[in-house]
N, C-alpha and C positions, 0 to 999 in steps of 0.2 A: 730465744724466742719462746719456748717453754715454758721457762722459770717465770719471765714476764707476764703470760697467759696467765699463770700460774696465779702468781701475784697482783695483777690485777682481779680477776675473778675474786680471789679473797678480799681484798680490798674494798671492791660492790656489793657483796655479800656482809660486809662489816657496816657500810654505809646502809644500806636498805636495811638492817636489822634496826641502825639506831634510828632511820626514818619512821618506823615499824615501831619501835618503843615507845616512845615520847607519849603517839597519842593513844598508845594502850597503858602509858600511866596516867594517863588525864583520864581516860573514861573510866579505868578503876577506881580513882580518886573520885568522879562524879555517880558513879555506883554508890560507892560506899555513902555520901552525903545525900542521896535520892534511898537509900533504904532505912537513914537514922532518920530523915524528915518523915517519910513514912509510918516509921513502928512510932516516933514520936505521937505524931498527929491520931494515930488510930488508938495506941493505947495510954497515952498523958492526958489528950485535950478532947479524946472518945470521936472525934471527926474524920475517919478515914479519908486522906486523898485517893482519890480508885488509880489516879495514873501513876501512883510511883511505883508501887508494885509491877508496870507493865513498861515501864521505863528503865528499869534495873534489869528487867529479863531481859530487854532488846538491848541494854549496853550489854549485860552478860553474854550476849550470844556473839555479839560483833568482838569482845575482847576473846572473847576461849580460840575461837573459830581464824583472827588474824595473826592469833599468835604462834599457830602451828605453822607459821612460816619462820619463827625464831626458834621454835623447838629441833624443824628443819636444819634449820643453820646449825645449832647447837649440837644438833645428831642426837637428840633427846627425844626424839619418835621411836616408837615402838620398833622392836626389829629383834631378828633373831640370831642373836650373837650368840649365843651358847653355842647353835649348830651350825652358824658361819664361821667361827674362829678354830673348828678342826681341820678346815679348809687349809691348804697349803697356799703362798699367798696370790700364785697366779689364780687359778680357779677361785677362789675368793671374789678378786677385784673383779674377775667376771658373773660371779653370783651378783654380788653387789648391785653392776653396772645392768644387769637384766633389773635387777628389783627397783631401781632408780629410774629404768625406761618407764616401767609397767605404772609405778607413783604418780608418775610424769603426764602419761596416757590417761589417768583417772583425773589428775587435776584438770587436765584439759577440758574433759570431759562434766569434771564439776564447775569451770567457770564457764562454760559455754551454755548447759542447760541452766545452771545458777542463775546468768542473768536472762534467760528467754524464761525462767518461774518470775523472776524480780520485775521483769516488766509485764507480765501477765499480771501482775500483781496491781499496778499502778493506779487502777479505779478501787481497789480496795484500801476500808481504812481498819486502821485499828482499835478495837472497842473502847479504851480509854482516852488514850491521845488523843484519837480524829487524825493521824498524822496517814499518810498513803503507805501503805504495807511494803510498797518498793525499796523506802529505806531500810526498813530489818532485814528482807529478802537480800537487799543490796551484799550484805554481809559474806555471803556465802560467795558471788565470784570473786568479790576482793581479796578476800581468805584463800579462795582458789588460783588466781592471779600471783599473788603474793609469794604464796608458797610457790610455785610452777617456776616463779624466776629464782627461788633460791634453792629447788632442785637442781637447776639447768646451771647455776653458777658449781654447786655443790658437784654434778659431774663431770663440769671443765676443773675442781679442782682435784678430785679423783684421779681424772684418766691425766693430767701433768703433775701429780706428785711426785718427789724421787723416788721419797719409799711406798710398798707396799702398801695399802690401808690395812 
């Protein structure tokens, strides 16, 4: 029953990363062609388009911000291994398993107020685009969201490991 917990939890945690990828390589990709059209436009043909610049921001911020749900998985988030890994491994896992609660608790707390800013938002527009400010806002609970299930997988795969973390 364990191993299978186990097991599937990774397994979810494998699938939502590469749900999670795909379209953080398209909006990279649409970045990078929204910043050559840009620098083109403003210093080749001297005509700046004013939205690309504010369209590369708002992909910039939706890629950095949904990624840190892969960095999660990845366990490529900041953390303090230097002075967790003097730890013998029980006390460890329960260092760990507090710092993962507390992660947990903030993302919560960042998708929840995330989206009551995002929909405060929804009569504003953005200076260039004209597009409603809720979609860039949008960014931050999804990223919040995102991350919080691959916390919550990342603890179920913690506390059914055989070995130690």
């Amino acid at each position: 029953m364990r191993k299978k917990l186990h097991d599937n939890a990774k397994l979810i945690a494998h699938i939502l990363e590469r749900i999670t990828a795909y379209p953080l390589i398209i909006i990279g990709g649409l970045m990078v062609v929204v910043v050559l059209i840009g620098t083109f436009w403003r210093y080749v043909l001297r005509n700046p388009f004013l939205w690309t610049e504010e369209l590369a921001r708002y992909l910039m911020i939706w890629m950095a911000l949904v990624a840190a749900s892969i960095s999660l998985k990845e366990r490529e988030h900041v953390g303090i291994k230097l002075v967790i890994d003097r730890f013998p491994p029980i006390p460890k896992k329960i260092i760990i398993l507090i710092t993962q609660l507390f992660v947990l608790l903030f993302l919560y707390y960042l998708t929840k107020e995330g989206f009551a800013a995002a929909v405060r938002a929804t009569r504003q527009s953005s200076p260039a685009l004209g597009i409603s400010m809720f979609w860039p806002l949008l960014s931050v609970p999804v990223a919040g969201l995102l991350t919080g299930i691959q916390q919550i997988l990342q603890i179920i795969i913690d506390l059914t490991a055989e070995e130690a973390v």
